[in-house]
N, C-alpha and C positions, 0 to 999 in steps of 0.2 A: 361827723364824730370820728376820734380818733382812740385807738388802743394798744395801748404800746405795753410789752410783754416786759415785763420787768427781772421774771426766773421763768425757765422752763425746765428746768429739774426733778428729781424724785428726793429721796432721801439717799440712795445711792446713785448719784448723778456725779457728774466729770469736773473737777478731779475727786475722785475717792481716796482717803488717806490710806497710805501705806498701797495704794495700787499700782503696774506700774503698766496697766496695759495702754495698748496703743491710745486712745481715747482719754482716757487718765493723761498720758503725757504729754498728747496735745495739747489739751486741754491746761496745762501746768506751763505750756511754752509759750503760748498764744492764747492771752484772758479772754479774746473772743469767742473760743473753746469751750470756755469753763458754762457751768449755769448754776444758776440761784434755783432757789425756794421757788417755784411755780405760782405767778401772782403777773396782776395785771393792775395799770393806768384805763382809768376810761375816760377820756376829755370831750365835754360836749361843747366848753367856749364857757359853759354858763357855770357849768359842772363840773369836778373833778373825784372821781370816784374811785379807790381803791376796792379792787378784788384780791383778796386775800394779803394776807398780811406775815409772810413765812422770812422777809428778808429783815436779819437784825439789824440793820442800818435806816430804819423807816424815820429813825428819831434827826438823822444827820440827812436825809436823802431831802426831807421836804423840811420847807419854814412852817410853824404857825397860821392856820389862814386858806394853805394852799390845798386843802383835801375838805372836799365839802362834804363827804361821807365814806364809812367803810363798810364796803357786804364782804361778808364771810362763809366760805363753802362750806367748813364744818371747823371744828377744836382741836384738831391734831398735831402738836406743836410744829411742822413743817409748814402750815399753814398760819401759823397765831405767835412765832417767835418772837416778832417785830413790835409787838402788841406790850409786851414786859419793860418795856425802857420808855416808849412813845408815851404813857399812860401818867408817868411822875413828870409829862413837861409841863410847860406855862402855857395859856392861851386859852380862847373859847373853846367849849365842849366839843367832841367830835362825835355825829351820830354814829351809832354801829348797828349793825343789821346780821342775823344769822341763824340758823338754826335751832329750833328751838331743843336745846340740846342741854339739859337744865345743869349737868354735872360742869360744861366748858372746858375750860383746859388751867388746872392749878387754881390760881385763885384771883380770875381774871374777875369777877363777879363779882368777889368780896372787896378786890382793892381797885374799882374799877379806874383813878384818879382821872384823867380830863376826858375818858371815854367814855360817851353814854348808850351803852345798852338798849336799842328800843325795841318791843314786843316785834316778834318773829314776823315775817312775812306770809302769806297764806299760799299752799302752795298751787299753779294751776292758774293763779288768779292776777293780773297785770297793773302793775302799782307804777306808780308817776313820779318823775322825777321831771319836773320841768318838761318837754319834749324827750324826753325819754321813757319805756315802759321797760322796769322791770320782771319778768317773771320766775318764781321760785319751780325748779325741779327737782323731786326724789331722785336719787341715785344711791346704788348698790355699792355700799362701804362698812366698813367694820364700826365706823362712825357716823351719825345720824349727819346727813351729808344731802345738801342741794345743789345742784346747776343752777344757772339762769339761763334766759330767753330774753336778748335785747332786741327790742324793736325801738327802729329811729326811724320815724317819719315814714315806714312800712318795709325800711330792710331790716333782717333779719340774724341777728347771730346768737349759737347756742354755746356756752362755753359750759363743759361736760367733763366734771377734773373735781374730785378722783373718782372714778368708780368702775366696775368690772361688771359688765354690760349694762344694761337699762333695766329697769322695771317695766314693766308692759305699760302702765298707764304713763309713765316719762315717753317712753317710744310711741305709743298711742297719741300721745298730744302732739309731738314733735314731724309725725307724718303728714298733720294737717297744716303743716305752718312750711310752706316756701321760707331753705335756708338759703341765705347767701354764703353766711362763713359760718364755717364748726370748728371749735376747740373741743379737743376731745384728749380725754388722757391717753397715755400709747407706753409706759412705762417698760416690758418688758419684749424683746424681741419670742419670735415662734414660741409658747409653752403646751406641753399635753396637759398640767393643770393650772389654773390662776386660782388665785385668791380676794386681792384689793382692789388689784390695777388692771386696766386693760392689757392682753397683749399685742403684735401688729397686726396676728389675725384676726383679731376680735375688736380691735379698733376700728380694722380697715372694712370688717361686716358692718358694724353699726355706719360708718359711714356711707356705702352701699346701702343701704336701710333707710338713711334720712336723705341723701341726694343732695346734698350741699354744692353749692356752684367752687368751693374752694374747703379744704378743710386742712387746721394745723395741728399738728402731736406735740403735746406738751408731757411734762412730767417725764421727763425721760431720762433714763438710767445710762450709767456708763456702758452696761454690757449692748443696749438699745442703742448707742452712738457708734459701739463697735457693728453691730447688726448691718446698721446705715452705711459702712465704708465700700459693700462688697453685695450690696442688694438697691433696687430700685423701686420706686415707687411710685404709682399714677401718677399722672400730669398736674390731676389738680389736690393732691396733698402733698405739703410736707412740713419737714419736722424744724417749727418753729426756732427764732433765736432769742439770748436776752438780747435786748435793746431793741428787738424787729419789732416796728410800729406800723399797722394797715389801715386803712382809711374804712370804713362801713359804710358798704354801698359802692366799693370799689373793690378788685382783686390785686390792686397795687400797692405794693408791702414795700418798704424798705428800712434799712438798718440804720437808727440813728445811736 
């Protein structure tokens, strides 16, 4: 199984308009710089799985056919942008999966056009996808907001985006389950307080915490890419790119 990173960004991620710092410029000279909406490819061969849906080009990126399902973290339009234009195309229904989160985001529910909405996933509990098992995670967000826990054929990856540390019962389940890879949000470099988002200290504890054989930082802010120019980080994290695709059940990542 393969999962290719489609954005690694926040809402203030690189380039920020009107910014003009290092990171920013890079990021404006070099589009391999830049990053999208924070969302992810799952390919099992059999499968193809959208995780989140925050890049407004989802309607021009894929054909009709080619996304046999979408999960969704949570409604917060960085996550759900893509979802407003994809929804008035042609073609068979696409299932969606998300949080039972009844408000959504605008009036994705009332107009939902080729997307179909199915009853939430439970959380805790491991649901089938062909040879894949998905599992639904609580996480700590200003929006009613889940992770997953993919198991393929007994490896493990947790993808942990957005939230600002764990709930005890999220990190209680998570310390029983051998990770191979962790997605974990990492938005903000060092802060004395957070609110939403992880920051690198409190990424880098939770990952310390679950012990993941490789773990990557997603959702990451411009000031988090300036952080990155002049700090380093363990061996086995680091902070994801778009287009970087890894293999599960391998720690062999590369950039397509």
């Amino acid at each position: 199984m393969k999962l290719t990173f489609l954005g690694t960004g926040g809402v203030q991620s690189a380039p920020l308009f009107g910014c003009d710092c290092h990171a920013c410029e890079r990021a404006r000279h070099d589009p391999r710089r830049a990053r999208g909406a924070t969302s992810a490819l799952i390919d099992t061969g059999r499968e193809r799985i959208l995780l989140d849906a925050g890049l407004p080009d989802l309607h021009q990126r894929f054909q009709p056919g080619e996304l046999s399902r979408i999960v969704l973290t949570h409604f917060h339009m960085d996550h759900v942008a893509g979802l407003f234009s994809l929804r008035w195309g042609r073609g068979d229904p696409i299932p969606v999966w998300a949080p039972p989160d009844e408000k959504g985001c605008d009036d994705l529910f009332k107009h939902p056009g080729l997307l179909d909405f199915r009853p939430a996933l439970t959380p805790f509990i491991a649901h089938s996808f062909g040879a894949l098992q998905i599992t639904p995670l609580p996480l700590l967000h200003s929006k009613l907001t889940y992770g997953y826990l993919f198991d393929w054929h007994g490896t493990r990856l947790a993808w942990l985006c957005d939230t600002c540390g764990l709930p005890p019962e999220t990190a209680d389940f998570l310390q029983g389950q051998p990770l191979d890879q962790l997605v974990i949000d990492c938005n903000d470099p060092p802060r004395e307080t957070v609110r939403n988002h992880n920051d690198i200290t409190r990424a880098l504890q939770i990952i310390a915490q679950l012990a993941p054989r490789q773990a990557w930082l997603v959702h990451l802010s411009h000031e988090m890419d300036n952080w990155l120019l002049n700090n380093r980080l363990p061996a086995h994290v680091q902070p994801a790119r778009d287009g970087q695709q890894i293999s599960i059940g391998s720690l062999h990542a590369v950039t397509v």
